[in-house]
ROMIZA-900574 format. One record per residue: residue in one letter; y, x, z of N, C-alpha, C in turn. Coordinates in pm, whole numbers, plus 50000, padded with zeros to 5 digits. Example, Ala and Ser with C-alpha at 12.3 -4.5 7.8 and 13.67 -1.06 7.14 Angstrom:
<recs>
resn|n_north|n_east|n_up|ca_north|ca_east|ca_up|c_north|c_east|c_up
A|49431|51319|50780|49550|51230|50780|49670|51320|50780
S|49775|51285|50708|49894|51367|50714|50003|51290|50787
</recs>
This chain:
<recs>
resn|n_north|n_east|n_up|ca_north|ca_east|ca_up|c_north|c_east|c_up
X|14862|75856|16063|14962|75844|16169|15088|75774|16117
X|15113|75792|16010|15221|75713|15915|15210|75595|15914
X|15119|75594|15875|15107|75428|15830|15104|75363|15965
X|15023|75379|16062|15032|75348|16234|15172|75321|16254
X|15291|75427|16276|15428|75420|16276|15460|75308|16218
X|15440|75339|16081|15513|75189|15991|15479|75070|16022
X|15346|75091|16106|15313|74886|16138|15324|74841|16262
X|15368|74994|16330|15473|74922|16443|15629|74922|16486
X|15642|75003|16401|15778|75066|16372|15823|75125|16483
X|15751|75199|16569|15777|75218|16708|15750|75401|16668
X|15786|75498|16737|15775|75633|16715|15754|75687|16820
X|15614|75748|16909|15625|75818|17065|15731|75918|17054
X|15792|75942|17176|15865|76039|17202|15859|76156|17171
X|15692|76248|17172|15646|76314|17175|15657|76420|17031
X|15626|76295|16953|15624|76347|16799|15772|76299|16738
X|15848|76224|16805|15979|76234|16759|16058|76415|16785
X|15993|76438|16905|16061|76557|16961|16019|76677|16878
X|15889|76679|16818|15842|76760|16760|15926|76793|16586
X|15893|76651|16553|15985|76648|16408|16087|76739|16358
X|16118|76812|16275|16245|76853|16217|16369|76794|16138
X|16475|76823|16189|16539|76718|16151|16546|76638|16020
X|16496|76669|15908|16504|76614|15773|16389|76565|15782
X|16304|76580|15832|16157|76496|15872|16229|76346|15917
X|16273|76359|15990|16329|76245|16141|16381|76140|16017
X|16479|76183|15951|16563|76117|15850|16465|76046|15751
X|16392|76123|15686|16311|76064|15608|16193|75952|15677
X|16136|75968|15783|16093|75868|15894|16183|75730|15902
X|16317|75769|15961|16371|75629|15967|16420|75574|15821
X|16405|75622|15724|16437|75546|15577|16340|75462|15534
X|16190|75522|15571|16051|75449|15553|16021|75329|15651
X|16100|75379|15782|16109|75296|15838|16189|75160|15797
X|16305|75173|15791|16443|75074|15689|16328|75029|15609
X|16275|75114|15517|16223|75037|15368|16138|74950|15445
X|16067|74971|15560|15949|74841|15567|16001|74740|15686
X|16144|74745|15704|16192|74669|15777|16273|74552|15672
X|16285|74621|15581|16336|74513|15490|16220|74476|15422
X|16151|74512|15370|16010|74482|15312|15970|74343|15393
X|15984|74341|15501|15911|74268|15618|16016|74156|15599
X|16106|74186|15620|16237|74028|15598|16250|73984|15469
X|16257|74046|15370|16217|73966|15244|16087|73887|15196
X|15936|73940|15292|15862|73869|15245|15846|73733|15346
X|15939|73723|15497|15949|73657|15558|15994|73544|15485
X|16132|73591|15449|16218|73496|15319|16129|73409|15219
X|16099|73523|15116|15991|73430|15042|15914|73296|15049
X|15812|73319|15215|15707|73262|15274|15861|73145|15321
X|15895|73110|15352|16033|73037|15463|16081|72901|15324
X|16070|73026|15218|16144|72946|15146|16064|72861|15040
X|15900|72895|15070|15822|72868|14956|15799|72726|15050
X|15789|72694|15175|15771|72657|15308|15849|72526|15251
X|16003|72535|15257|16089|72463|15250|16087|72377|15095
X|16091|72462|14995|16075|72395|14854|15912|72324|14876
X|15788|72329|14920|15696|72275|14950|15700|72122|15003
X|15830|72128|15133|15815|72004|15178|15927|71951|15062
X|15974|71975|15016|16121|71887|14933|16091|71844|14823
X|15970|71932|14767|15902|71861|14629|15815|71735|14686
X|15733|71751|14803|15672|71646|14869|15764|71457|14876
X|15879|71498|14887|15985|71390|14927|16003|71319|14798
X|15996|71385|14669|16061|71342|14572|15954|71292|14492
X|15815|71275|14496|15717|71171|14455|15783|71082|14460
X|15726|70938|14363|15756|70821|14390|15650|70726|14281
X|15659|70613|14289|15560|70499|14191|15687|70409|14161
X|15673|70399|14030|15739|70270|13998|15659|70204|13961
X|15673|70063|13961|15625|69946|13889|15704|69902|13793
X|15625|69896|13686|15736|69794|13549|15671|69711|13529
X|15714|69636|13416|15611|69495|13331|15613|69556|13163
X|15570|69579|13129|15516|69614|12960|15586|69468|12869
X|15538|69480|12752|15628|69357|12658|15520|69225|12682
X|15380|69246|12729|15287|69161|12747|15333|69072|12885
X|15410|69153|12951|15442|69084|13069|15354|69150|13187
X|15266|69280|13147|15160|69345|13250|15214|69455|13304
X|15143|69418|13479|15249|69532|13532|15140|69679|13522
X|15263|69784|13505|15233|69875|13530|15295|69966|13559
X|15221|70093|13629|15299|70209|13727|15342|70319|13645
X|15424|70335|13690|15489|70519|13677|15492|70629|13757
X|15438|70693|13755|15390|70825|13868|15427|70912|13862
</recs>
């Protein structure tokens, strides 16, 4: 039933009403913990996202000429 709660973060009325109060407290802390849990791994994924396309941009080829006068690339 916990774990249910935590992956919707939603609590029926029913069993809120039932709870005792240091129950309730400890509920919404687990709750907090997987609400931040959830925005930091959002973060992560967002940001792995973003450094993904920016390393993409910064490829490039050069062309040189060697002492023979032959061209060649740099990658």
């Amino acid at each position: 039933m916990l774990a249910q709660i935590l992956h919707d973060l939603h609590v029926p009325k029913e069993i809120l009403d039932e709870l005792p109060e240091d129950q309730k407290q400890i509920l919404f802390c687990k709750m907090r913990e997987e609400q931040v849990r959830r925005y930091h791994e959002r973060e992560a994924e967002e940001n792995f996202r973003l450094t993904g396309r920016i390393s993409k941009k910064k490829k490039q080829v050069t062309f040189r000429l060697d002492n023979n006068g032959h061209e060649w690339c740099l990658v």
